[in-house]
N, C-alpha and C positions, 0 to 999 in steps of 0.2 A: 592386809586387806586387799591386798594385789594380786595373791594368790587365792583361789577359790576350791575348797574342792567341793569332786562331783557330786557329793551330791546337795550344795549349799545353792538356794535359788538364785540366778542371775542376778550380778549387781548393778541395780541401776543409780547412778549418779543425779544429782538435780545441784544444778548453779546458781544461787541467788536465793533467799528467803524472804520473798515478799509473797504477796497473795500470788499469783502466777505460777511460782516455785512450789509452794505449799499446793498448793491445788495438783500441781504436776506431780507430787509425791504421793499425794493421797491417790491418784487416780493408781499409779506403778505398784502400792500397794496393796490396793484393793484386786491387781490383777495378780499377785502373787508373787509380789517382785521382791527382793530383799533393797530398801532403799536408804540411799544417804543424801542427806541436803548439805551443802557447802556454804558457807554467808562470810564474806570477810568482816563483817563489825559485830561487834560485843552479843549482838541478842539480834535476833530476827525479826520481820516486820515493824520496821523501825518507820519506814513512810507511812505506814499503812497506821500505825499509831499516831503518826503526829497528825496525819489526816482529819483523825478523830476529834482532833483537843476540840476544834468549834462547834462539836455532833457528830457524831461517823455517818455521812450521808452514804447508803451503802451503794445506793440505784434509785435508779425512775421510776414512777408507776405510770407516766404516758405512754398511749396506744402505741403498740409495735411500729407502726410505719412511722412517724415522728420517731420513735425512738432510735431506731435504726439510721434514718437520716442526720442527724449529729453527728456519723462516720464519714458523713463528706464524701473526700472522692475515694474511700476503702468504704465505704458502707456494704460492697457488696462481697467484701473479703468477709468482712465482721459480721454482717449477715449470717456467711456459713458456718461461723463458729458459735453465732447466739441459738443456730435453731437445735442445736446440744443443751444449751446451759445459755436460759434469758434473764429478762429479769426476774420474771416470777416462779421460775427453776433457782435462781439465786436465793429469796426468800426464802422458800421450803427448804435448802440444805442448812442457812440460818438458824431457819427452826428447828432443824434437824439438830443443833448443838445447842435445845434448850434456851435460844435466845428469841425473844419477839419481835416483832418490826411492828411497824407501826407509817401511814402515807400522810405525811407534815403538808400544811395547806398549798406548796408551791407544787407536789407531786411528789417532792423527793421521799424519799423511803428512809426509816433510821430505824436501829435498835431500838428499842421502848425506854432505854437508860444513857439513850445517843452517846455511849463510851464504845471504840474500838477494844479497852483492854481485857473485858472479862468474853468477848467476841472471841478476840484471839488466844487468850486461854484455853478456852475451853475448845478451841482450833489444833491446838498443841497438846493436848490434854490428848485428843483421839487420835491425833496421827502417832505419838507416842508408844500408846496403848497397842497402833497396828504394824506396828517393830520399824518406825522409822525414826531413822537417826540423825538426829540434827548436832552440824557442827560449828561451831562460830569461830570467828577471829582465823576462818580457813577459807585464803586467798586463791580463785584460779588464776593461773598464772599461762595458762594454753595447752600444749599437747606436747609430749618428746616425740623423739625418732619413733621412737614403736606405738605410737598412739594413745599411752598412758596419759591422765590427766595429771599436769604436775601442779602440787597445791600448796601455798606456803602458808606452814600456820605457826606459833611461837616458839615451837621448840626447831624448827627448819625447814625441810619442803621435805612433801612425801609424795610418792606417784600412785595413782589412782587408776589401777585397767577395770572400767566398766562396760558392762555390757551394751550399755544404753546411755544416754546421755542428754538431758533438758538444760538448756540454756535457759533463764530467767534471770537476766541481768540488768533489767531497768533501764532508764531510758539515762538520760544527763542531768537533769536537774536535782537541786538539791545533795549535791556530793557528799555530804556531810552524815548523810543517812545511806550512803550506800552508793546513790544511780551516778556512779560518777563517769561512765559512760568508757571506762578503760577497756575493754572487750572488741572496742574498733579496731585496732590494728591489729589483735589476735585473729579475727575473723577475715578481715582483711589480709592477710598475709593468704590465706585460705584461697583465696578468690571468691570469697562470699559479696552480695553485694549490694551493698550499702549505700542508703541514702543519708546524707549530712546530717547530725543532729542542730535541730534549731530550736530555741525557745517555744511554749506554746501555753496557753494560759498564761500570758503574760503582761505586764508591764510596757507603755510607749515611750519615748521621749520626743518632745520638740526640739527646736533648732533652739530655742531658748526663752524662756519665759523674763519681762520684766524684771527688774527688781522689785519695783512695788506689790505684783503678784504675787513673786514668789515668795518677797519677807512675809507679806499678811496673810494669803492666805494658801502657804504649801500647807496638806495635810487636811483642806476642808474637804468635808463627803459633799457632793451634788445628790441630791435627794430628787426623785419626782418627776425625773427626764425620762428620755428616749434616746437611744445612739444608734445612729444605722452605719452602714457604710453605703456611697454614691450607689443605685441601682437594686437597695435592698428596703425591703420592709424595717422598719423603726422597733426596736425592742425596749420597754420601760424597765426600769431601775434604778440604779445607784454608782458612782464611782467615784476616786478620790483625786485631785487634783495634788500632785506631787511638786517638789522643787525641781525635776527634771523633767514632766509629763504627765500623765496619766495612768492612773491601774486601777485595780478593784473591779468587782464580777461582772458588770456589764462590760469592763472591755475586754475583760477575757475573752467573753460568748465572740466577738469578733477578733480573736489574735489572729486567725488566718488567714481571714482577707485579707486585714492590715499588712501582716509581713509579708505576704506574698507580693501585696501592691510594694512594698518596700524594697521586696528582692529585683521585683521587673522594675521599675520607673524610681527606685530611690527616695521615694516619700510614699505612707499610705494617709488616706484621711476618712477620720470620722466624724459624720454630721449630731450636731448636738441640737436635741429640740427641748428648748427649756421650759415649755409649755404641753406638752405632748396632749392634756387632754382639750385644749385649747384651739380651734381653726384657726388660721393665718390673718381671715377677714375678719373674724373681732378682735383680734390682735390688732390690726391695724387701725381697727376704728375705737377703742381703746386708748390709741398712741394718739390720736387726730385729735381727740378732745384739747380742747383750750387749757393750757397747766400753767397759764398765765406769770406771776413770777417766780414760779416754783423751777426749779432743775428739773433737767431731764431727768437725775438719778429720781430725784426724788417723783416724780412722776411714774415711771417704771414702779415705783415700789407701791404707790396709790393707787393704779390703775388696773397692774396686772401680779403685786406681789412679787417683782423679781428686785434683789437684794442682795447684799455680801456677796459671797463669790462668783453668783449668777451672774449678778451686776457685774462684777469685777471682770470674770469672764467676755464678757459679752463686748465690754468695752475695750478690753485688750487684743478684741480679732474681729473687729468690724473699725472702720476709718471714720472720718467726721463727716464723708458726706453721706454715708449710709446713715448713719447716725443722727442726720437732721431730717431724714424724710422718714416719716411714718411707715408707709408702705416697705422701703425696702428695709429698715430696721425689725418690722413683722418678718419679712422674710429670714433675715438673719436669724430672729429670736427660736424661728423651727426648724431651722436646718443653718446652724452656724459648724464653717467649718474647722476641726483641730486640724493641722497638718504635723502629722508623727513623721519622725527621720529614721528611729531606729529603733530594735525590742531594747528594754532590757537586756544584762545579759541571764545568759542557760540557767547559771547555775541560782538564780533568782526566782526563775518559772517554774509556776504548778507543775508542768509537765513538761515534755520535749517533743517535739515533730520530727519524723525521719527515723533509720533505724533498718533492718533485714527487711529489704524490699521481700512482698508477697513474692513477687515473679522469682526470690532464688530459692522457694518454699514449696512442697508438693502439700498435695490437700492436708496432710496428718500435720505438717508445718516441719517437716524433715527439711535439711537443707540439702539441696541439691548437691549431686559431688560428693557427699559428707555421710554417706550412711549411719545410721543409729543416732545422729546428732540432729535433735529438736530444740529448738526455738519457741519463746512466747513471753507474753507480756508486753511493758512499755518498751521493750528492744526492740519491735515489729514497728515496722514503719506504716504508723496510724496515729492518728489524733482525735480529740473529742474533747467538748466542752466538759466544764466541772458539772456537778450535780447527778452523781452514779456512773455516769459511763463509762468515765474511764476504769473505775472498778470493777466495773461489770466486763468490762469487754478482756482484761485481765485475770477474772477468773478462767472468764469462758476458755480463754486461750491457751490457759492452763490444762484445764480439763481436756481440750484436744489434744495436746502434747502429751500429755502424758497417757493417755488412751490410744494415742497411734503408735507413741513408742512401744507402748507392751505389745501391741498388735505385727508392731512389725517383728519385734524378737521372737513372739513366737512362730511369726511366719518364714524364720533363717532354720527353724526345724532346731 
């Protein structure tokens, strides 16, 4: 496979079989490249499945500017790569492999059978069909003296001189499927350069929860809130109170504030409003009525419906003098603060933050230094909340990769 002859098309290589990799294969072969995909575990798109199990949420169907802004402070990386491949260019190649979508009341976008597996079927089906060869259980392992890619796969390592070269190695998270984040130090010996990976979609903890808390009620969902963080608009949802902290998709939507305040100052915090459809001042005047000789709890629960772990909550992080005055227990009730110490760890998180900084990437996402060697996916150092994005912004990256790789081989003449 090392040796080519002349007149066999250029071989291009692709690293990783997740959506990113595959994308980056389909694009190499549609330019007329002879292509092979590399995946070191059993079967390919393996995140990309388990993704699925809860609905394969594929993308968003909110307006481009919102949508865009979910890339934070890369929106305007990702920007260049969605105006290739957005979300409604995602949809139609969807449909282009016979499967429907369908826009679920939050926005998000699913298959009409909300399964990844017959998606990615019929994904493997066509790249197949367009002479691409997928390998599994074949490890990269970096590059030898001569530039060959050397790959270890069951029967021993073999070296690989490709033409071209896509890196699609996932981010850290979740090792067990793949994104174990090994590719750092290969890259890095490089002088490629890297920013840290960190948890993202993730998981908080506190400095430590009660016992009472924790025995009764680690594992209860908060229903019916809003979580901001200090200086931000309040977002409604759901999350789950843990025996070590907090998780569940509304604190996802905020993991990068939070770590980042975690990274600067060693604590981040999220405001919890237990009332969110509720103003402050009938909250308080609510609390003022006369509960004669009823408890407080019990009060709270006849007044305003806060209960169980609400209650529980509420009482575990305000004091007894908050707690005796009306007014500033209203205050509490809409903006009580959690104070987090630390994520989860990586390999716990939806995703991962950090990865090939843009800046050692030329627009095709070639890496600087490194001719023929392109970059994409979750290894880019970018993040985005759940609910499409980050699948989207994974295709798209694909799709660039692999389209600037054939562009530039053919441009070496």
């Amino acid at each position: 496979m090392s040796d080519l002859s002349p007149a066999s098309p250029p071989l291009a290589a692709v690293i990783g079989g997740g959506p990113a990799g595959l994308m980056a294969a389909e694009a190499l072969a549609q330019a007329g490249l002879a292509v092979e995909v590399f995946d070191a575990m059993p079967s390919v798109g393996r995140k990309f499945l388990l993704a699925g199990v809860g609905g394969m949420n594929i993308t968003h169907s909110e307006p481009y500017p919102a949508f865009v802004s979910r890339y934070a402070e890369r929106r305007g990386e990702i920007a260049a790569l969605l105006r290739d491949f957005d979300a409604d260019a995602l949809r139609q190649w969807i449909h282009g492999l016979g499967i429907e979508t369908f826009v679920g009341t939050s926005g998000r976008v699913f298959p009409t059978d909300m399964k990844a597996a017959p998606l990615l079927r019929a994904w493997l089906k066509r790249l197949r069909d367009s002479g691409v060869v997928i390998h599994t259980r074949h490890r990269w392992l970096g590059w030898n003296a001569e530039g060959a890619l050397r790959i270890a796969y069951p029967q021993g390592e073999r070296l690989v001189k490709a033409a071209v070269v896509v890196l699609a190695l996932g981010g850290g998270s979740w090792a067990r499927l793949g994104s174990d984040g090994s590719w750092q130090p290969l890259l890095a010996e490089r002088a490629v350069d890297i920013s840290p990976l960190q948890p993202s979609n993730c998981g908080f903890e506190v400095a430590g929860w009660s016992a009472l808390l924790k025995d009764k009620f680690a594992g209860a969902p908060l229903k019916n809130i809003a979580l901001s963080v200090p200086g931000s608009a309040p977002r409604k949802g759901e999350f789950i109170l843990t025996a070590q902290g907090v998780e569940g998709s509304l604190v996802y939507a905020w993991s990068a504030p939070v770590r980042e305040a975690i990274n600067r100052e060693g604590h981040g915090v999220l405001l919890l409003d237990l009332l969110p459809d509720k103003p402050v001042d009938k909250i308080a005047q609510a609390l003022a009525k006369p509960r004669g000789s009823r408890s407080m709890a019990k009060h709270l629960h006849s007044q305003l419906g806060i209960d169980g772990v609400k209650a529980a909550l509420l009482r575990e992080l305000t004091d007894q003098a908050t707690f005796a005055d009306p007014d500033a227990l209203a205050r509490a009730i809409k903006a009580l603060p959690i104070t987090l110490v630390r994520t989860r760890p990586l390999d716990e998180a939806i995703s991962s933050a950090g990865g090939v900084r843009f800046e050692a990437l030329d627009e095709g996402l070639m890496v600087k230094g490194m001719p023929g060697v392109f970059c994409a996916g979750e290894m880019l150092d970018w993040e985005a909340p759940t609910g499409g994005y980050l699948l989207t912004a994974c295709f798209a990256s694909g799709l660039r990769a692999g389209r600037a790789a054939a562009d530039w081989l053919k441009s070496q003449g």
